[in-house]
C-alpha positions in Angstrom: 0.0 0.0 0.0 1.0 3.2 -0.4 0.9 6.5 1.6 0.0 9.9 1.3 -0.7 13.3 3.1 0.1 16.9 2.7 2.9 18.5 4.4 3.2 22.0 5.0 0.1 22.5 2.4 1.7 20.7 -0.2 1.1 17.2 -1.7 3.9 14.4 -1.2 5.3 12.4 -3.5 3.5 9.0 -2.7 0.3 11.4 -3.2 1.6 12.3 -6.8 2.3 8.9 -7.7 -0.6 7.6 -6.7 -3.2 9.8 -8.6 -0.2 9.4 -11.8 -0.6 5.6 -11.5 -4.6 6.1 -11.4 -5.0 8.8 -14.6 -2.3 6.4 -16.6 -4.7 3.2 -15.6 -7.6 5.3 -16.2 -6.1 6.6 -19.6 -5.3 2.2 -20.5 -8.8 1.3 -19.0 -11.0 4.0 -19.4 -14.4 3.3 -17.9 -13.2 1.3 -15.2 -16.2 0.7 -12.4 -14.9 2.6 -8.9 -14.2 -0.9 -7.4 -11.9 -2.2 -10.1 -9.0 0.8 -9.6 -8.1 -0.6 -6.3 -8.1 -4.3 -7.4 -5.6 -3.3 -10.4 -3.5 -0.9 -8.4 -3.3 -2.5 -4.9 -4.4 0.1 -3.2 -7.5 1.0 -0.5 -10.9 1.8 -1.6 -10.6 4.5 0.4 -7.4 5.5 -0.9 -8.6 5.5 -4.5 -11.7 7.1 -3.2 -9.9 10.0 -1.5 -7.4 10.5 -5.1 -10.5 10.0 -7.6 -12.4 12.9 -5.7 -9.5 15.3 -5.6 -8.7 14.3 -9.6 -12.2 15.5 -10.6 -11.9 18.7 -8.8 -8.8 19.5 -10.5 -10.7 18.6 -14.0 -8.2 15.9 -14.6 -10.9 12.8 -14.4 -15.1 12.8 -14.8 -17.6 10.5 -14.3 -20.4 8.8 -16.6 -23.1 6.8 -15.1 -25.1 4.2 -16.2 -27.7 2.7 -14.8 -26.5 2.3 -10.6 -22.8 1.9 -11.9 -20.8 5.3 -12.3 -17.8 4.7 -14.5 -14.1 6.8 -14.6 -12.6 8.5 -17.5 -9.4 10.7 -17.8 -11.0 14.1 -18.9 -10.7 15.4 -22.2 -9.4 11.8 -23.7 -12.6 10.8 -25.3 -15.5 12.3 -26.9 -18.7 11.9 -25.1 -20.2 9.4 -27.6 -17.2 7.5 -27.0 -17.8 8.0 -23.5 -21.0 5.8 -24.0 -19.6 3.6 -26.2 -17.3 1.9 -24.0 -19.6 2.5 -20.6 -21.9 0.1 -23.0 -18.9 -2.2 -23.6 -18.5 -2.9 -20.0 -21.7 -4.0 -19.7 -21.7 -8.0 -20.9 -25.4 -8.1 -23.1 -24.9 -4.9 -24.6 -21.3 -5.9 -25.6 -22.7 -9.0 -26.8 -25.7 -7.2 -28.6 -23.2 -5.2 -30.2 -20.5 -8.0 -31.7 -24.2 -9.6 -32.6 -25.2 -6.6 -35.2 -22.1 -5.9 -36.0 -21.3 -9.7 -37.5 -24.9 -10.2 -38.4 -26.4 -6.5 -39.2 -29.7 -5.6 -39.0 -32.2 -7.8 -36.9 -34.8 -8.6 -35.5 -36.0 -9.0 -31.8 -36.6 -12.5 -31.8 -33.1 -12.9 -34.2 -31.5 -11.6 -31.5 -33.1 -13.5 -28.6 -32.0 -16.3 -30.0 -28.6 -15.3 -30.6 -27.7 -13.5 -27.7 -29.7 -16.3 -25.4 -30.7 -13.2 -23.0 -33.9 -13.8 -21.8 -36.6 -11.0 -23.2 -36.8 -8.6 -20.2 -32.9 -8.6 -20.2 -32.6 -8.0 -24.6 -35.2 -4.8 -24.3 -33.4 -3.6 -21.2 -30.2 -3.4 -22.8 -31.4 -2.2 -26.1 -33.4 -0.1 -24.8 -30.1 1.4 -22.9 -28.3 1.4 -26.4 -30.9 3.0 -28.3 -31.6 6.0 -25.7 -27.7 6.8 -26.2 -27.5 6.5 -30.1 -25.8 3.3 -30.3 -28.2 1.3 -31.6 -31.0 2.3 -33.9 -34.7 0.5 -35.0 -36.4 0.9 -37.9 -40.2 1.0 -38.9 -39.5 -2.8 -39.7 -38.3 -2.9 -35.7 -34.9 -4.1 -37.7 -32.2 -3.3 -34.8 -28.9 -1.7 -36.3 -25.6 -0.3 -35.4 -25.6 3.3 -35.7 -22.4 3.9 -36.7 -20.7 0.4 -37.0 -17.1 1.6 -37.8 -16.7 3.4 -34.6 -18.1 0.6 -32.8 -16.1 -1.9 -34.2 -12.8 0.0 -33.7 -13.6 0.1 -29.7 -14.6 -3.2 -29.4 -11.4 -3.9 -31.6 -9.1 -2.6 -28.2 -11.6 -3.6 -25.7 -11.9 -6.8 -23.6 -14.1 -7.5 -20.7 -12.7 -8.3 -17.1 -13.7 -11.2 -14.9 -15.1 -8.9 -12.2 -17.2 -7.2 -14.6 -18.4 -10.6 -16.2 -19.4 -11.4 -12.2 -21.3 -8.1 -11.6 -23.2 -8.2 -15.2 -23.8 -12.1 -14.3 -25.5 -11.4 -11.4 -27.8 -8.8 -12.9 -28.7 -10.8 -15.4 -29.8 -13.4 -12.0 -31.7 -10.6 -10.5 -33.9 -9.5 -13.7 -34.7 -13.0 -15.0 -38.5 -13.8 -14.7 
């Protein structure tokens, strides 16, 4: 673990290093779920708690949340639709809705029932999530479709999925089933 503290009103070095080693994870991970910085960085909740507060009162980190999870971002990295993108990418349906139309392309809900093997409640909940941000699109033949496949294809191109976040999705998924 590692320390920090102010000393005669200015930061110490362990306190420098520790929010550098957070905005470089941050800048490699971007979107990474508040519980997942202390797991990668071995340090405190309340540690990364304490650094992740002070980071986005400088400006140098912001927040997007989705749904009850808030997600962490290196400010002025990313665009905002990007933003979205990969907040969607950490969450394991919409991820898998996503490599669905992108290899198959427009379809159906029941296409993608079958494909995706979420169970109905689940599919709408999550594309309803990815339409309301512009991710996803339906026509007036209720054809679901990438809205801009190239972008989405070049993040999920860099992009893999973490156990812990396979556990937490998993266990939503329990939760909503009928």
């Amino acid at each position: 673990m590692h320390s920090f503290g102010v000393r005669g009103g200015r930061l110490t070095e362990s306190a420098l290093s520790t929010r550098s080693r957070i905005l470089a994870l941050l800048a490699r991970e971007p979107g990474l779920h508040l519980r997942a910085v202390p797991a990668r960085l071995d340090l405190s909740l309340r540690t990364v708690r304490y650094h992740l507060a002070t980071l986005e009162d400088e400006g140098a980190v912001v927040t997007y949340r989705s749904g009850r999870r808030v997600y962490w971002y290196p400010a002025k990295l990313l665009s905002h639709a990007d933003v979205e993108l990969i907040a969607a990418l950490r969450v394991r349906g919409e991820h898998t809705l996503l490599q669905i139309l992108l290899n198959d392309g427009p379809s159906r809900f029941s296409s993608l029932e079958k494909h995706s093997r979420l169970a109905p409640r689940s599919l709408s909940r999550h594309l309803r999530s990815l339409m309301a941000v512009g991710i996803v699109t339906v026509d007036e033949n209720r054809m679901y479709a990438v809205a801009d496949p190239i972008r989405v294809a070049r993040q999920l191109e860099g992009f893999r999925i973490r156990f812990p976040d396979l556990i937490a999705d998993a266990a939503r998924e329990i939760f909503d089933s009928p």
